[in-house]
C-alpha positions as CSV (number, residue, x, y, z in Angstrom):
1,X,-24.5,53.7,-34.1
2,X,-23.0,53.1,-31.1
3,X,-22.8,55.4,-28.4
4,X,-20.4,55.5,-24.9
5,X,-22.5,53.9,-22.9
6,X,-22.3,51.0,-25.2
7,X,-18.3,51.3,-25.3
8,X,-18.4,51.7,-21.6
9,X,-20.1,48.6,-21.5
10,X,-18.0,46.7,-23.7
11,X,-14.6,47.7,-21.6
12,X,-16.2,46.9,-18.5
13,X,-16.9,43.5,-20.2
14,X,-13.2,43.2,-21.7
15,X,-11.7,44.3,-17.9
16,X,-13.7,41.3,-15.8
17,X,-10.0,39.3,-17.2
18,X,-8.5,41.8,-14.8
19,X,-10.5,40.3,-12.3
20,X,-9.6,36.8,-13.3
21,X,-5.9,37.9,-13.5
22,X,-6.3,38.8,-9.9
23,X,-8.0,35.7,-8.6
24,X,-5.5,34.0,-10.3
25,X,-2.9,35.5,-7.6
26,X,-4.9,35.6,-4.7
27,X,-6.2,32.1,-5.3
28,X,-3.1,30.5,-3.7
29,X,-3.0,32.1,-0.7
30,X,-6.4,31.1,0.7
31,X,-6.3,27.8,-0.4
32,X,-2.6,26.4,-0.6
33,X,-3.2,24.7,3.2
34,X,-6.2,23.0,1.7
35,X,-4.8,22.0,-1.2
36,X,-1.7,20.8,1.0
37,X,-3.9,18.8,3.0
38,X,-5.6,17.0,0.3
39,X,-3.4,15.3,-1.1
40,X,-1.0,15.2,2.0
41,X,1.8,17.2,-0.3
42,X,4.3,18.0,2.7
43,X,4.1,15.1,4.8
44,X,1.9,17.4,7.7
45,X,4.5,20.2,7.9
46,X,2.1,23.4,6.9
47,X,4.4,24.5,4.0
48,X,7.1,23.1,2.4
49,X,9.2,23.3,-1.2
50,X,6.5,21.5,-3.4
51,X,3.8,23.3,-2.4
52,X,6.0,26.3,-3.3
53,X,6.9,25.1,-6.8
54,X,2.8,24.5,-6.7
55,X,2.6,28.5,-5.8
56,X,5.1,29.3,-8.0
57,X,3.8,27.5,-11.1
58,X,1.1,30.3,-12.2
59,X,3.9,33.5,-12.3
60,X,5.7,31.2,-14.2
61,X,3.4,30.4,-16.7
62,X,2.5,34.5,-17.1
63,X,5.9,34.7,-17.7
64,X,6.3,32.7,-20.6
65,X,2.4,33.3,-22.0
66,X,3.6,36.9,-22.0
67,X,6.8,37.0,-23.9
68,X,4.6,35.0,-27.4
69,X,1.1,36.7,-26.6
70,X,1.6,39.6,-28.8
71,X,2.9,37.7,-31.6
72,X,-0.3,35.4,-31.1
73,X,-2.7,38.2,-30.5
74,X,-1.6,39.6,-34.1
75,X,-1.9,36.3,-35.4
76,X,-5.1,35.1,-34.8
77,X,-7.1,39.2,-33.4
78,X,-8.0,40.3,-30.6
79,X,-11.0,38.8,-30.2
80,X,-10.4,35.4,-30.9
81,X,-7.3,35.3,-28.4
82,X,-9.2,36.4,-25.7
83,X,-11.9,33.7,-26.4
84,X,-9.4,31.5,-26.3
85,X,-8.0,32.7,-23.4
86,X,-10.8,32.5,-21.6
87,X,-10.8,28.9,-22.4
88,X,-7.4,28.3,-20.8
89,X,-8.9,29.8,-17.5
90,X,-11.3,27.3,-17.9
91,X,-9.1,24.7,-18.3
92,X,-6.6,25.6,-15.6
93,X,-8.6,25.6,-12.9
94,X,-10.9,22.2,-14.0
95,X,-7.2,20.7,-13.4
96,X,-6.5,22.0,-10.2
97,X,-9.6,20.9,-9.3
98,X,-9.2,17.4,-10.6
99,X,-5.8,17.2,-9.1
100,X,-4.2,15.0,-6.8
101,X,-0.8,15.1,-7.0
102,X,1.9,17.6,-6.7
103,X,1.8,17.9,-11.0
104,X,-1.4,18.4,-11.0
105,X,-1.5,20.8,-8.9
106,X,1.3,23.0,-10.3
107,X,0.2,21.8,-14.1
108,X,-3.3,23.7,-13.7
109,X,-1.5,26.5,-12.2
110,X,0.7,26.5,-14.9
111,X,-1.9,26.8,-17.6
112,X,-3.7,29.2,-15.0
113,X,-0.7,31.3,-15.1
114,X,-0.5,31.3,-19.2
115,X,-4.1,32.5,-19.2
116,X,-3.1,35.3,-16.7
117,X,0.4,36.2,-18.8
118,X,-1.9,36.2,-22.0
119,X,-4.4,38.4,-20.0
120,X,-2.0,40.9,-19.4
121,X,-0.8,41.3,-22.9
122,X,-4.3,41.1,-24.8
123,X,-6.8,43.4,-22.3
124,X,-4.8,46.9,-22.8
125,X,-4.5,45.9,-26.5
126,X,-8.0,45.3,-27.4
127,X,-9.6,47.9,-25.3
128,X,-7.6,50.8,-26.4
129,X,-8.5,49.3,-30.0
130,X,-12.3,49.0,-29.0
131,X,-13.0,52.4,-28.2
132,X,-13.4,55.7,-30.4
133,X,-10.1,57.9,-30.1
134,X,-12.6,60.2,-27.7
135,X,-12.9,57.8,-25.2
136,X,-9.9,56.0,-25.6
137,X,-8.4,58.0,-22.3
138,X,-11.0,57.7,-19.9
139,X,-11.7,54.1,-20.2
């Protein structure tokens, strides 16, 4: 039997892709100068258009993760989606870190961005689904 802690547990487990959602967003701003300088992206003006588009490539990505996640999340459960979400993460930001071009850059934020899209669909979902009707409130 399982008892609240244990469901506690278990949503505080499903909510740490909140946390990837968020370093998802706040990842840009700390390191768009680096990742400017790195591969020289605007010339040695401090920001320009690409590295926008570069910025811009993870909302994108949510946007259009978003709009099929729920028909993918009923497809293949809960569970499964988020494993496999978790694996785009993964894959997202080993290609931004591989990068060295301007696509590179904006393709791993792209697929970044899906995971967070898919994220944001899937965690509300399968938490509310997780927990007894009791709890389903408070967590």
């Amino acid at each position: 039997m399982t008892t609240t802690w244990d469901h506690v547990l278990r949503t505080a487990l499903i909510n740490l892709h909140a946390f990837e959602f968020g370093y998802t967003v706040a990842f840009t701003g700390a390191t768009l100068q680096s990742m400017i300088d790195a591969v020289d992206l605007c010339g040695g003006a401090d920001l320009c258009a690409e590295a926008s588009f570069v910025a811009s490539a993870a909302p994108l990505g949510a946007l259009l993760a978003a709009a099929v996640a729920g028909r993918l999340l009923d497809s293949y459960g809960r569970r499964t989606f988020l494993i496999a979400v978790s694996g785009l993460w993964v894959v997202g930001y080993v290609v931004v870190a591989c990068a060295s071009s301007l696509l590179g850059f904006a393709a791993g934020r792209a697929v970044a961005g899906a995971a967070m899209g898919a994220t944001s669909v899937a965690v509300p979902v399968y938490a509310a689904e997780l927990a007894p009707p009791r709890l389903r409130g408070p967590l």
